[in-house]
N, C-alpha and C positions, 0 to 999 in steps of 0.2 A: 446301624451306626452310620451317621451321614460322611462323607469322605473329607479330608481334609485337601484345599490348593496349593499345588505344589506351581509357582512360575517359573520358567526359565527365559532370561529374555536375551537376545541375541543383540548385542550393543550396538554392531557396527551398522546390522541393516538398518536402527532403528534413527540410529546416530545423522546416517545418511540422508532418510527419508524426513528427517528434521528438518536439516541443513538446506534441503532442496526446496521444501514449502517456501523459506523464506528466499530463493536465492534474489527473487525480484524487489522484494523488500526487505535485506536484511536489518535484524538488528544489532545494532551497534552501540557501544553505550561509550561514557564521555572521555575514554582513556582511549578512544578509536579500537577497541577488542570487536569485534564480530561473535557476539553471543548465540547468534541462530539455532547452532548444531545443540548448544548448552540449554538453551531454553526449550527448546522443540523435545529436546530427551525431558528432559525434567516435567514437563506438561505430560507427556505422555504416561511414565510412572506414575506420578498422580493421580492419572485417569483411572489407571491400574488399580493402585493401592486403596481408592475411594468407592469404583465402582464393585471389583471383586475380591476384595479383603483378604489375600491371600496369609496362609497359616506360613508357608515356605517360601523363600523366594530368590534368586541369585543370578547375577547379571554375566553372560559369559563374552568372554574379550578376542580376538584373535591374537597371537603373539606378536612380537615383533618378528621378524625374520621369515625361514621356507619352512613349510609345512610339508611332509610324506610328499603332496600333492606337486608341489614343484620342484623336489627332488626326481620324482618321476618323469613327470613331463613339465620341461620349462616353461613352457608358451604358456601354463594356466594361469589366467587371468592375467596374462603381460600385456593385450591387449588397452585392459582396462584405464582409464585416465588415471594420471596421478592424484592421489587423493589431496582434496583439498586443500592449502596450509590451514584456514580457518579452524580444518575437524581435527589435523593434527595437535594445533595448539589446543582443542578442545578436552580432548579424551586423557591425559592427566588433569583434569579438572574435574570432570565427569566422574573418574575416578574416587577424586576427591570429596564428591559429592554421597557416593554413593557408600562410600566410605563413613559420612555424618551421617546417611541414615541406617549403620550399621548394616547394611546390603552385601551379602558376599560378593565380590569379583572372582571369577572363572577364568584361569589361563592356563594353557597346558603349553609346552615348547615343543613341535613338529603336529600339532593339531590344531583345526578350524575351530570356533566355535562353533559349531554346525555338530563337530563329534563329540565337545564334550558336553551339552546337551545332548544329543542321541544316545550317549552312554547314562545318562543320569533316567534319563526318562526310561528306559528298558532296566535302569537299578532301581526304579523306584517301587515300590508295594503297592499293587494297583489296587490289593484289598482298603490299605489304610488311603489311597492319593490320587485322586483326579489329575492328572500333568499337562500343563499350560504351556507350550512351548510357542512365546512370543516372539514372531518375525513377520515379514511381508515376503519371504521369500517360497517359493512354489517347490526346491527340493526337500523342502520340511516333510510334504505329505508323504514320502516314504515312510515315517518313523509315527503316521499315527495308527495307534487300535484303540479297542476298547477302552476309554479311561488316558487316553493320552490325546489331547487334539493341540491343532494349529487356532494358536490367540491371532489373529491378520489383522493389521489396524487399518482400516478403509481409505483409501487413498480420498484425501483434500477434507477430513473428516475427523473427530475426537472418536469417532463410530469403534464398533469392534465385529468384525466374522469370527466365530467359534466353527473350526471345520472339524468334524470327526471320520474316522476312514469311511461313515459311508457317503458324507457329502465329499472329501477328496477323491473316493472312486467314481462317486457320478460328474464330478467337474472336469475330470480327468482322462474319462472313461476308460477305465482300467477295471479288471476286476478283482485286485488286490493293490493295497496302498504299495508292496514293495515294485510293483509295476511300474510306479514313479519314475525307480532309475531305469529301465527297460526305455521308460518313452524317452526321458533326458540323453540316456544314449544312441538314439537314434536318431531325434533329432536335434541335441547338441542345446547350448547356453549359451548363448553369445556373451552375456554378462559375465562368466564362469572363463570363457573360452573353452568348454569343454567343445570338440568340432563334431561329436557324430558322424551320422553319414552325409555327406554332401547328396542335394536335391532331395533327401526326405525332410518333411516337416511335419507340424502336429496331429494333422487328419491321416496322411500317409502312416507316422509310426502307430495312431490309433490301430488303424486297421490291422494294421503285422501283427502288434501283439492280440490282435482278439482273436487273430490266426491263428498263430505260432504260438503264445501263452509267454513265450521270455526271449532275451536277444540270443541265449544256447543254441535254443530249440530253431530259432530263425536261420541261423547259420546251418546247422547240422540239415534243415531243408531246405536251402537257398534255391536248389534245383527246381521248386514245384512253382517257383517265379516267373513270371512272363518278361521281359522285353529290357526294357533301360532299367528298368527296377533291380531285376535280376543283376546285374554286371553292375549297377551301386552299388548292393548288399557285400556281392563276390569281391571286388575290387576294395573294397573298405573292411573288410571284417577284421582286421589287426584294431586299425581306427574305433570300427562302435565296440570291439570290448573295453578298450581301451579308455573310451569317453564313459563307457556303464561302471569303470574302476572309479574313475574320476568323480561322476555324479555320486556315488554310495556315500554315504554319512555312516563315519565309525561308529559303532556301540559299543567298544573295547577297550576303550581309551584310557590307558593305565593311569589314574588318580583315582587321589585317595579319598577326597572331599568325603563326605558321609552326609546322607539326605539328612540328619537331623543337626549339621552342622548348619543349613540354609532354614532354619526357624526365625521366623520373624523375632526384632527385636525393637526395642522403643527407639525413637532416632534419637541423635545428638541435637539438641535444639539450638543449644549456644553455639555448637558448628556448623548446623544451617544455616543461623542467623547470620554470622562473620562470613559466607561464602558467599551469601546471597546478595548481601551489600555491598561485598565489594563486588559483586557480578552488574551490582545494581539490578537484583532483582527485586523491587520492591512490592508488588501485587504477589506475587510469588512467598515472601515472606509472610503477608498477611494471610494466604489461601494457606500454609503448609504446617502454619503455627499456628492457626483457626486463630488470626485476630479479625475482628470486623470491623470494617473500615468505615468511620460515618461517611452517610453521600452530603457530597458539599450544596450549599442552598445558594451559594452566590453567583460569582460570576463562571463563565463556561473552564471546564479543566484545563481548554488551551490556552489558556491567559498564564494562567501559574502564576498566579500571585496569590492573595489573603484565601481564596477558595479555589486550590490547584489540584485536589484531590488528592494530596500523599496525609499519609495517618499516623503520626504516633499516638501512640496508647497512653490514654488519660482514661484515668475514674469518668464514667457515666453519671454525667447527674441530672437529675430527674425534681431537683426540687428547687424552689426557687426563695430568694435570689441567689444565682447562681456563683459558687466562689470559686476562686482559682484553686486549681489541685496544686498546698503546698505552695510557696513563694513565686513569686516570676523571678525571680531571680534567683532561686533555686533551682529552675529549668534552664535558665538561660545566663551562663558565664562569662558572657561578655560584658563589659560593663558599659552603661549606657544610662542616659537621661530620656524618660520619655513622658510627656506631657499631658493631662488634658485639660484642654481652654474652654471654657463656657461661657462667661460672661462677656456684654457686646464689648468692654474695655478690651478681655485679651484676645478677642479676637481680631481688632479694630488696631491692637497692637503687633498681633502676629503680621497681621497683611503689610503693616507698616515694614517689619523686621524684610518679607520675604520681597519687597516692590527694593530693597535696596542690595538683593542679590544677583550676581552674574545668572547664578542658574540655582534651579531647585526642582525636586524632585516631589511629586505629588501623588495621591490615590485616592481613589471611591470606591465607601462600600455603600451597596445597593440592596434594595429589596428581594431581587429576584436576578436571573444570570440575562435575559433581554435588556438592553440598557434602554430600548424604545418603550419600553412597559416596565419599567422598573425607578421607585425614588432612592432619593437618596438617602443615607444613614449616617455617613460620617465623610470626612474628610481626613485625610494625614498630609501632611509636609516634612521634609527633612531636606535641609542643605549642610551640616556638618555633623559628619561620620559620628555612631554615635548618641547622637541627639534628635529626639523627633518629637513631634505636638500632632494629637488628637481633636476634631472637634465634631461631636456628636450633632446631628443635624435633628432639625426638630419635625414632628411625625407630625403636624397641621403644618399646610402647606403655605399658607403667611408667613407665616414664623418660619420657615424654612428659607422661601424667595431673601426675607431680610439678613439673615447668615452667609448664603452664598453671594448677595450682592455683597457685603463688606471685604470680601476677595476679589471680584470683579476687577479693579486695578493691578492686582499683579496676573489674574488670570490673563487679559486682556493686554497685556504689557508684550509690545512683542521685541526686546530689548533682551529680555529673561528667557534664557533656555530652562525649557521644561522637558525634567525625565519622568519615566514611568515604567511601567511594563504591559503590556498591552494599552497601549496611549486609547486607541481608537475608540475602546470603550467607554474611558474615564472620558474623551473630548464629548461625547456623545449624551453622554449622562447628564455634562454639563449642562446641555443645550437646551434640557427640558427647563432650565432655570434663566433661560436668558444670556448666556455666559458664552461667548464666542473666542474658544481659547487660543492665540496667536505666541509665535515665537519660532524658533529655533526645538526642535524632539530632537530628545536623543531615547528611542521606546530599547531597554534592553531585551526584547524578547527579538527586535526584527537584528537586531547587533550580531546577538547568538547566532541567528536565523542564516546572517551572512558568514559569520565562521566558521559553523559546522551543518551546513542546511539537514543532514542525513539524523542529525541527532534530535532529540525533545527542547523545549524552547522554556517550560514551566519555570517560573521561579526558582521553586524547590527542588528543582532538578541544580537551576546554575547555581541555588546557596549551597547545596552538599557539594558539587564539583568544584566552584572556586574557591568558596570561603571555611569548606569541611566542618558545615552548620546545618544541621536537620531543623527545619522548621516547624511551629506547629501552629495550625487553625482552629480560628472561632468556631468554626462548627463543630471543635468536639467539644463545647461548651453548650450547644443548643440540641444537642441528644438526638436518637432516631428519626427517622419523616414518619409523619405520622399526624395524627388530629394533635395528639399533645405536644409535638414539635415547638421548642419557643421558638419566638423570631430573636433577630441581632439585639432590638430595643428592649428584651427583656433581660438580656444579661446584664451583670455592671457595669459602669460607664467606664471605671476603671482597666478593669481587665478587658474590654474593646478596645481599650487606649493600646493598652501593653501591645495585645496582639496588632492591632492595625498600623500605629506608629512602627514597630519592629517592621513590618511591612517594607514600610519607607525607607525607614534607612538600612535596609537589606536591597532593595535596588538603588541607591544612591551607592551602595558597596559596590554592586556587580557593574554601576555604569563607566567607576572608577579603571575599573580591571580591562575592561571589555574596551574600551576607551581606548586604551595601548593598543590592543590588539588590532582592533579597528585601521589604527594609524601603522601598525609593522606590518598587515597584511594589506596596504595599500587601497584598500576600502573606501577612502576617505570623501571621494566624489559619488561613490556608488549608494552610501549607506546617506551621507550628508544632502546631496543635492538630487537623489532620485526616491531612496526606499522611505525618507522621513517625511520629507515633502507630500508624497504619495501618501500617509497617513491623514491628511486634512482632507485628499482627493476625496478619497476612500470613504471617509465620515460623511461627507456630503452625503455623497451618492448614497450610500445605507439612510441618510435621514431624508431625502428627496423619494426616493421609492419605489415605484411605477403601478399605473394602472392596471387592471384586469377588467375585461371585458366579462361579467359573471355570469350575463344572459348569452352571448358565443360559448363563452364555456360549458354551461347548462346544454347551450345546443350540442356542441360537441361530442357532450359525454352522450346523450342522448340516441344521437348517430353511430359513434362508433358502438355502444355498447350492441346496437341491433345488428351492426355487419358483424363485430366478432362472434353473435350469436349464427348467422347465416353460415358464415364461413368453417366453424365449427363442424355446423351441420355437414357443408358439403364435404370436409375432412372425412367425417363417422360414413357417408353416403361412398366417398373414393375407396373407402375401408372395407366395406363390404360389412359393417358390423360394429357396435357401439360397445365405446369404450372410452375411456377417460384421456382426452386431449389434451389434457394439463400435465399429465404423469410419462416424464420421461424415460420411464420404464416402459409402462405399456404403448408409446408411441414408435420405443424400436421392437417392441415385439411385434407389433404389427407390419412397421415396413420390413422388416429382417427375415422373419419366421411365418407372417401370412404372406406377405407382397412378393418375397423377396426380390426387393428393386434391385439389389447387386449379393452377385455371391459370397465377397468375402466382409462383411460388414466390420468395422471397427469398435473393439470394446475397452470400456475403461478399465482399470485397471481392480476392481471390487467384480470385474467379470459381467456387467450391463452393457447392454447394446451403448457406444454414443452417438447422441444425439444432440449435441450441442450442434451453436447457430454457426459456428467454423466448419463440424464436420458436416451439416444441412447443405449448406452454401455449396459444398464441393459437389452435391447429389443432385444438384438444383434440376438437372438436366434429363435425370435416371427417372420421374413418374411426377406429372401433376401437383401429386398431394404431398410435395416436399417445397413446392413454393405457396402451396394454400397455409401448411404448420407453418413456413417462416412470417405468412403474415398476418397469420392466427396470435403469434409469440407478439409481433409488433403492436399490434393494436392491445393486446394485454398490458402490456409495459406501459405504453402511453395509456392509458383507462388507472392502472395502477399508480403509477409514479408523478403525473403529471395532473392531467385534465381531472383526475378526481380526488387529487392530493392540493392543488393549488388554490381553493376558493377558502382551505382550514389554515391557507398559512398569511391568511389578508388579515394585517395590523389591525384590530377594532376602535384605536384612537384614530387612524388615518385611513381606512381606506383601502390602503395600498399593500403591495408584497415589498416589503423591505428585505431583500439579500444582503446575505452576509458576506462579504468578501473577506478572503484568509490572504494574507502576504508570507506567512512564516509557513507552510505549508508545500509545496512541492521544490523539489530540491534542485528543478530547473531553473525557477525565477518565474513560472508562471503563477497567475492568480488563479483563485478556485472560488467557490461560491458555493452555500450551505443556504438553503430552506428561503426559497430553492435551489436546486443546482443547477445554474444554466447553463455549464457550458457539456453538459451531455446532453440536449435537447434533441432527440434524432432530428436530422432536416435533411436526409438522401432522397427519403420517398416522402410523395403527396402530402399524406397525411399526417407527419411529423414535422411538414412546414406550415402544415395547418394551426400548429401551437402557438406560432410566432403573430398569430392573426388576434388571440387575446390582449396580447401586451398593449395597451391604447395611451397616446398623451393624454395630459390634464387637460380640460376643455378651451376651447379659444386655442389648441397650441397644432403641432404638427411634430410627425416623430421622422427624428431624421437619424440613419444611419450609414456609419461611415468603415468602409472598410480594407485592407489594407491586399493589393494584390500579390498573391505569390511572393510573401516576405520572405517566406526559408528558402525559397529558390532563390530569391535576389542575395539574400545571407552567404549564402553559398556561393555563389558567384562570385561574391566580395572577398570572401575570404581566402578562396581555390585559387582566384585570379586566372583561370582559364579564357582563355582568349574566345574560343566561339562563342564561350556562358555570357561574358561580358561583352559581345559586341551583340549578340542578339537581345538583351535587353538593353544598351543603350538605343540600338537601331528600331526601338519597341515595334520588336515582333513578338506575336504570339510563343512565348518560348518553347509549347507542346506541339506546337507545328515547326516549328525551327529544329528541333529536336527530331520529331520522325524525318524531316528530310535531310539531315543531317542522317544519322542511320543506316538511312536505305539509298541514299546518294541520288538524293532528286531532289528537284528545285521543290521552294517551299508551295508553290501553288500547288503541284500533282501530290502532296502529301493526303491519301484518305480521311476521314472519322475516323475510321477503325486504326489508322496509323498511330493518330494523335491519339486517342484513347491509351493505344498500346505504350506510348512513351509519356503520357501524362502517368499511369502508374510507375515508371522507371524513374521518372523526373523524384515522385514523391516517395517513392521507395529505398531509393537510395541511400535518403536521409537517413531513414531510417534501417538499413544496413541489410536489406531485401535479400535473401538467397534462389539461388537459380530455384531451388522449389517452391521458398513463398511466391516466387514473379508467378511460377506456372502455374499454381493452384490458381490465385488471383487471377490471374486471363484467362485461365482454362485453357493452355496452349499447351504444346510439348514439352519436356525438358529441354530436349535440344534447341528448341526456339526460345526459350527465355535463355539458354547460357548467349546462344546469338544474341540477343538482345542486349542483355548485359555487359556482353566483349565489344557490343558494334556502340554501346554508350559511354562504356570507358577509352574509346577511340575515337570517339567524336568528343569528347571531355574529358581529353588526358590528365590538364590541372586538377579534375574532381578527385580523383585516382591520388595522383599527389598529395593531393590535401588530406584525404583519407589514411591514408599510409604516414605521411606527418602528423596527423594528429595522434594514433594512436604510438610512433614513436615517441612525442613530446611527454603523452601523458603516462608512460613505464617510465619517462627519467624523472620527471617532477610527479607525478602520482596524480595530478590535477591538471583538466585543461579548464579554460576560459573563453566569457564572450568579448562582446567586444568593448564592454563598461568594464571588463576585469571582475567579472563574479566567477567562483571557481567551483566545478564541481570535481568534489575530490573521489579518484577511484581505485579505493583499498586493493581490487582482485585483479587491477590492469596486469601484475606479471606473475599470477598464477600460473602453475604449472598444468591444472585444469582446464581442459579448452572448451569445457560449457561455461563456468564459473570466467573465466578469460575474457569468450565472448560477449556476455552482458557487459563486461568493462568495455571492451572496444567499441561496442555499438554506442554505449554514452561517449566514448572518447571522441566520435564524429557529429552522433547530433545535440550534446548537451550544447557546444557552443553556438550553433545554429540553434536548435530555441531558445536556449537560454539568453540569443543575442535578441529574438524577436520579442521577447519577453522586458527585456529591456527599455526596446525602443519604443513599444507603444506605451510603458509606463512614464517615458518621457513626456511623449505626447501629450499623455493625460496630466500630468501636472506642468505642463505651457497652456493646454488650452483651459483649464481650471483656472491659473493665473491670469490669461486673457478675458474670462467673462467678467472677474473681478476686478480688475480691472478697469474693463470699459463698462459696466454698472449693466450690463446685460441681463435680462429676465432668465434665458434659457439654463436648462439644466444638464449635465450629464449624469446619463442615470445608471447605465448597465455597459460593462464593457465581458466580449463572448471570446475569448481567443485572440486575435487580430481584428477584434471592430470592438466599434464604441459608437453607445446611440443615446439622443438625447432627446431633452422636451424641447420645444422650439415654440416660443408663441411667433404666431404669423407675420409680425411685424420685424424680427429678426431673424428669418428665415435665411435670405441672399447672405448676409453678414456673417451668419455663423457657417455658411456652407465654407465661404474662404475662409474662415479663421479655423475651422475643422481641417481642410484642406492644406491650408499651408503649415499649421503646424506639426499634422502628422508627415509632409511630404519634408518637412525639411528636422524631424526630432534627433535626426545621425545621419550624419554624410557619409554614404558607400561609393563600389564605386562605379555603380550601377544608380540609376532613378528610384524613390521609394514612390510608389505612385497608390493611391487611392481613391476608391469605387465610393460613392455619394449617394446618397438614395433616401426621398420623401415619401408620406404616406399617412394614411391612419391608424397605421400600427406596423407591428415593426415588420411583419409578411411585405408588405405595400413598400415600405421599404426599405426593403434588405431585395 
């Protein structure tokens, strides 16, 4: 008879190991709640419930209050940081959840969790019950045997480790699982605060107990010890019994629970559903309640408009022509007029109604989610709430030009504010029709984008939060992807109208709302005369494009493809023995257990050598064949990502690689770039600036780039107001040699390279909230010399000091700091009582307004010198902007012209109160000039 799964899962560790994946990018959803710990638990269950079907199952809690454990000895775990607010506010919800899926909760009053699984699993009938005692925690493996193991969820992974006593005894090396607490007592928890013995550790209490058998038997023979060993043992032995009470996990644990009370049960679906929503879990919903979500055909999810990707459930129809499930106004209770115009009268009429509007709100829907490869299908308008018109665009492309040009007047009207949501798109769409849309944006996605950057932008995200309106899409009217997929043009014109027009005037709703907002959060320059404006920038540049050099690239991939092959080789040759260089397993088995470059190697936490490019780095120095793997890694990545990913993403109408620029997207204010991504291009070493040699002007032209120097330091300067920072850039000195002679207290000529090296990382580390051990890792110096370092920089830049300390006061009183345009990034965990969860607030408390201020200012730039090409009727283009540069097509006759118009308008886009000064550079591509 096969066994039945018996789980027990340990809440808090799992709770924890949630909450921490996400700490760097928490989720938050639009009531400002930190869902992280909620959703990380919940995925995990899942994985649980999906992948091993348990018969039993029941989730165990720790109480509130002192357990035995700190009745006995206070100090256990006082050490530990206070836990979270976030997981606090989580774990009655959790609760709650686990609750709808009829899940027992576990709590005993003066026991761990820890005991009252230990005592379930040693009750359980090992005849009838396999026991799954799920945690990531390492004193589990006491309590596994035969039939009871450790479920371990893999660190950074949906993964699972199954350990049974005899992988916990070989991981361990023990020769019994209850040996567990022997090693834990000897050599102590730090996470537990259980203390051990001082100066033993994991290889030392190995060896004892394979002596001695248990921490009794060690005591009772302390005497047959040699040296310092001997008088730890002797002088601690109150201590390691003491810490082996502590480690032991009860199996006694007086409750009453009965293993046939924890039987799986059907969940509550209607109180999934009601928790999940209002958690705003919405994928979650669909995955938990097995609904299938159609995938959308239109434009990309992060637009969130008519194709955003959220689903409600409608009858599948499969036959044609297709009808609305049940009324449109049976689904949708608001009352409302929505239109569809066909003939050239109403449409000839519509444009009339919209050319005599302040403002109006407009949308496209399209073939395909590329607006550069995609036609169009329809159009909507709406200017009052309410009321909106449809107008189905025709599949021959004559007959299409003719429909869109009867709009051309209001499109082209730039008297008339135009809203939307994801503008960028809908401008771009246009364009393939002739249609150069001008005015006044108001895009509600970049609105949102500035109110809450941390949150989602989609449409149907802002109609459920502001308007408490689930929306629903056309695409679950054109059924699965597939060969029989319909397109848009085969459903009713009608029921497009419904859905498309609703479109419309559901952002004419939210621009309403957002609108206020806008103006109470002081926005009003930031959002009006940079981030909108920036939306015309932006379209350009994606419809302008850039060159690729295919026969360089060809070469490229060519060359590197034979060095990574060479280099390879000589890895496997340094090795003494072949074996798979790609596999970061068998690459630390080699350096660790053949090579061994260094004694104590460092392992992740699933117990593999690591070998990632942070812990390489630090070894760089320990054998050869640790700088051959890191440039083994590099040229893989570039062969991969770049030089033989970028000839598949050249536009077949143009030519060109047209990138995607995101504005709603990092929660700094920096821009980002999709397909491709430029702004991770490596360019430290040789051959990652050999990339930059593809990108070529249009012919007849010249590629010039312009770029901005040392803005976060100048930023900084401005904002610190320290008197050395600000006179050594007004006095334009080199500020990394200003800096080491500042330091080390010598004039700026006898400062070294290796000086300036040393304080060019301080300079830029600081920014970013550098500690004495990231300085020393990075220099590879001492501790002691980067804390010198550090004390000799906040003493040569006392104001830095200031400024950093201010900022992160400002931002615990107001919750938000600011750049220097007033965009705010707001920071939920600034006065956690947490000082991991703290610190990531502080470090943005100092550099969000320093990038977020650089972020700023070159968006400035770009929409002055955008307004000066057109301006002065200029050929040149801007095409690609990297971080702080911006580079453009130049035909050769307006080369000198645009070098100053580049020039002065980045040097003068915000006055600090320092110089903003910028680097200029021509060429045949952009290597040549950058």
């Amino acid at each position: 008879m096969s066994k039945q799964k018996l789980f027990l899962l340990d809440a808090y560790a799992l709770i924890y190991r949630a909450y921490y994946a996400f700490i760097k990018n928490p989720r938050v959803n639009s009531k400002g709640q930190n869902t992280s710990a909620i959703f990380g638990f919940v995925n995990t269950l899942e994985e649980v419930l999906k992948k091993e079907n348990p018969s039993y199952i029941a989730v165990a809690f720790d109480p509130p209050g002192p357990t035995f454990r700190h009745t006995e000895f206070e100090a256990y775990k006082a050490q530990r940081e206070a836990t979270p607010e976030d997981i606090k506010a989580s774990v009655p919800l959790i609760k709650k959840i686990l609750e709808a899926y009829n899940i027992p909760v576990l709590e005993k009053e003066g026991f761990e969790a820890d005991d009252v699984i230990g005592t379930l699993a040693k009750k359980a009938d090992k005849d009838k019950f396999d026991v799954y005692m799920m945690t990531p925690d390492k004193d589990y493996g006491q309590l596994t045997e035969q039939h009871v193991f450790i479920y371990k969820p893999k660190y950074g992974s949906n993964e699972f480790e199954i350990l049974d006593d005899k992988k916990v005894m070989e991981k361990y090396r023990v020769s019994h699982p209850s040996q567990v607490i022997d090693l834990l007592g000897l050599m102590g928890d730090t996470s537990d605060n259980i203390p051990g013995c001082p100066g033993v550790g994991p290889k030392t209490a190995e060896k004892l107990l394979e002596e001695f058998g248990s921490v009794e038997n060690l005591l009772e023979n302390s005497d047959k010890l040699k040296g310092t060993l001997r008088t730890k043992i002797e002088e601690n032995k109150e201590q390691i019994l003491f810490s082996k009470f502590l480690a032991t996990i009860r199996t006694d644990v007086p409750i009453e629970t009965s293993i046939e009370s924890l039987k799986r049960k059907e969940l509550n679906e209607t109180a999934i559903k009601e928790i999940f929503e209002e958690l705003e879990f919405r994928t979650l919903i669909n995955r938990v309640l097995k609904i299938e979500p159609q995938k959308p055909i239109g434009k990309q999810p992060v637009q969130g408009d008519l194709f955003s990707g959220f689903s409600d459930v409608l009858e599948e129809v499969k036959t044609a022509p297709v009808e609305l499930p049940g009324s449109f106004s049976d689904i949708h209770s608001t009352r409302h007029t929505y239109k569809l115009l066909e003939t050239e009268q109403e449409l000839t009429e519509l444009n009339q109604q919209l050319c005599a509007q302040q403002t109006v709100c407009f949308d496209t829907e399209t073939t395909g989610i590329d607006p550069l490869l995609s036609d169009l299908v329809g159009l909507s308008f709406a200017y009052t709430e309410g009321e909106a018109f449809y107008v189905p665009i025709s599949e021959n492309r004559e007959e299409a030009q003719k429909q869109v040009d009867i709009f051309r007047p209001f499109f082209e009207n730039d008297r008339i504010e135009k809203i939307g949501q994801n503008l960028k798109y809908d401008i771009l769409s246009l364009r393939h029709y002739g249609i150069s849309v001008k005015g006044k944006l108001f895009d509600t996605m970049i609105a949102h984008y500035l109110l809450n950057p941390e949150l989602r932008h989609g449409m149907d995200y802002m109609a459920e939060t502001y308007l408490k309106y689930k929306t629903i899409h056309i695409e679950e009217l054109i059924g699965p992807k597939g060969k029989n997929q319909k397109s848009m043009r085969d459903v009713d014109k009608q029921v497009v109208c419904d859905y498309a027009a609703e479109d419309a005037d559901i952002t004419l709703k939210l621009k309403n709302m957002l609108e206020e907002e806008i103006r109470q959060n002081n926005f009003d320059y930031l959002f009006y005369e940079v981030e909108s404006p920036l939306v015309y920038v932006l379209a350009d540049m994606e419809w302008t494009g850039v060159r690729l050099d295919l026969d360089a690239l060809a070469q490229l991939s060519e060359e590197f493809t034979a060095e990574l092959q060479q280099v390879e080789a000589e890895i496997i040759a340094m090795a003494g023995e072949e074996f798979n260089v790609n596999s970061p397993k068998q690459i630390g088995e080699v350096l660790f257990e053949k090579m061994k470059i260094i004694e104590k190697p460092k392992k992740t936490r699933t117990g593999q050598y690591s070998t990632s490019e942070d812990e390489l780095q630090k070894l760089r120095n320990k054998h050869p064949v640790i700088e051959k793997i890191l440039e083994q890694r590099g040229l893989k990545k570039l062969l991969g990502t770049y030089i033989d990913a970028f000839p598949l993403l050249v536009n077949p109408r143009t030519g060109k690689v047209h990138t995607s620029f995101n504005q709603t997207v990092a929660a700094t204010g920096r821009l980002s770039s999709t397909n491709p991504n430029l702004q991770n291009i490596p360019i430290r070493d040789e051959r990652g600036k050999e990339m930059r040699r593809v990108f070529i002007p249009d012919e007849g032209c010249t590629f010039l780039s312009a770029d901005y120097s040392q803005i976060e330091l100048r930023i900084m300067a401005h904002l610190s107001e320290d008197k050395n920072m600000l006179e050594a850039f007004n006095q334009g000195l080199d500020i990394h040699t200003a800096t080491a002679a500042k330091i080390n207290h010598i004039p700026v000529e006898e400062a070294t390279s290796d000086m300036r090296r040393k304080a060019k990382t301080a300079n830029f580390g600081i920014i970013y909230g550098i500690s004495v051990f990231g300085l020393s890792e990075r220099l590879n110096i001492p501790r002691g010399e980067a804390k010198a370092l550090i004390d000799g920089y906040f003493a040569t830049y006392p104001g830095v000091k200031r400024y950093m300390d201010e900022s992160i006061a400002d931002a615990r009183e107001k919750g938000y700091v600011e750049t220097v345009l007033g965009r705010k990034r707001f920071l939920a965990d600034i006065n956690s009582k947490n000082a991991v969860v703290r610190g990531y607030a502080e470090r943005n408390a100092i550099n969000a307004p320093i990038q977020g201020s650089a972020a700023d200012i070159i968006k400035v730039a770009m929409i002055r010198i955008f307004n000066r090409l057109e301006k002065e009727g200029l050929q040149s283009k801007m095409i690609l902007q990297v971080h702080d540069e911006l580079n453009f097509n130049v035909p050769a006759n307006e080369l000198e012209r645009m070098k100053k118009i580049v020039v002065e308008e980045m040097e003068n886009a915000y006055k600090l109160r320092v110089p903003l000064k910028t680097d200029c550079g021509v060429g045949d591509n952009w290597l040549e000039a950058h």
